[in-house]
C-alpha positions as CSV (number, residue, x, y, z in Angstrom):
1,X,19.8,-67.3,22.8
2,X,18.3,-65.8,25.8
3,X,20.0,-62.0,24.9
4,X,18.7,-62.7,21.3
5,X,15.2,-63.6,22.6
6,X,15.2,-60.5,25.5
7,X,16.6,-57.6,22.8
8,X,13.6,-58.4,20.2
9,X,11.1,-58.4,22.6
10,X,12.3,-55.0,24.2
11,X,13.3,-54.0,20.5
12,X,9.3,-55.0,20.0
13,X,8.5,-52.4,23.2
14,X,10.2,-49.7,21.8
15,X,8.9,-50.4,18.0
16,X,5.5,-48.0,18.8
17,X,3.9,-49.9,16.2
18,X,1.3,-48.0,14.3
19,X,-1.4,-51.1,14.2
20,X,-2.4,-53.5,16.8
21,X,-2.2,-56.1,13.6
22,X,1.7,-55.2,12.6
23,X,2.8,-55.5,16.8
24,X,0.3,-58.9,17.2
25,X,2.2,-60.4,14.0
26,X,5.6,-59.8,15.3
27,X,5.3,-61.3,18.7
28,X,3.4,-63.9,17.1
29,X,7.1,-64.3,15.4
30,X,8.9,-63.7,18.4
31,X,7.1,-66.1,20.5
32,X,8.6,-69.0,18.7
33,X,12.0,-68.3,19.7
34,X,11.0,-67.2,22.8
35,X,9.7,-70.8,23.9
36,X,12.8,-72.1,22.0
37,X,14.6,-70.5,24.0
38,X,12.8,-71.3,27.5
39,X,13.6,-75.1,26.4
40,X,17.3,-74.3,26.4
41,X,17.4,-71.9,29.6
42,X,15.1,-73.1,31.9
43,X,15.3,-75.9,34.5
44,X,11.9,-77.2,34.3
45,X,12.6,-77.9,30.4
46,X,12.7,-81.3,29.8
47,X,16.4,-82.9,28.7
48,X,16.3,-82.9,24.7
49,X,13.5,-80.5,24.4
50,X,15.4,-78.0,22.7
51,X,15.5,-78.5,18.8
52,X,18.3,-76.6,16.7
53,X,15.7,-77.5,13.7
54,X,13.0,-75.8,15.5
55,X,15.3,-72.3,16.4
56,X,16.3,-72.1,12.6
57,X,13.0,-72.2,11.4
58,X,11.2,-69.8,14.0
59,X,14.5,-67.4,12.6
60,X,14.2,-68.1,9.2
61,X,10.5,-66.8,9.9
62,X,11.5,-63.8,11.7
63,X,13.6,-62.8,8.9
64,X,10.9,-63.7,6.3
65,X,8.3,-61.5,8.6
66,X,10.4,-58.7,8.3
67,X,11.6,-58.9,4.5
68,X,7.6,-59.4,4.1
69,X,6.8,-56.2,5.8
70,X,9.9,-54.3,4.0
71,X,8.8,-55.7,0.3
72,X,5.0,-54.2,1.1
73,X,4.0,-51.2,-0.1
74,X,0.9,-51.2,1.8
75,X,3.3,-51.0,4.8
76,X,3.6,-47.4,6.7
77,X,7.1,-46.6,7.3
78,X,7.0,-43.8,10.0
């Protein structure tokens, strides 16, 4: 989880988004499994905090964000 959470984020960085809107929308993606993850890694995290239910639906929305983004024609592939 925590590789899985660190390689988007840097994958993310090194993106070079061409709008502010496309980078803001996938962090806002990302962020979910970040915290997910935090709640599995972390000591402060609370025993039980983590939810399995919770990591497969911030993934099933990462891969959603990026079939969206793939499926739109609007989107600039550069």
């Amino acid at each position: 989880m925590d590789v899985l959470a660190k390689n988007l984020h840097g994958l993310g960085e090194a993106a070079d988004f061409h709008s502010a809107d496309l980078r803001d929308d996938f962090y806002g993606v990302w962020i979910g499994i970040d915290m997910e993850t935090e709640t599995r890694t972390e000591g402060w995290a609370p025993p039980g905090s983590a939810s399995d239910v919770a990591l497969a639906e911030y993934l099933d929305a990462l891969l959603a964000w990026v079939d969206a983004r793939l499926a739109d024609s609007n989107y600039e592939r550069a």
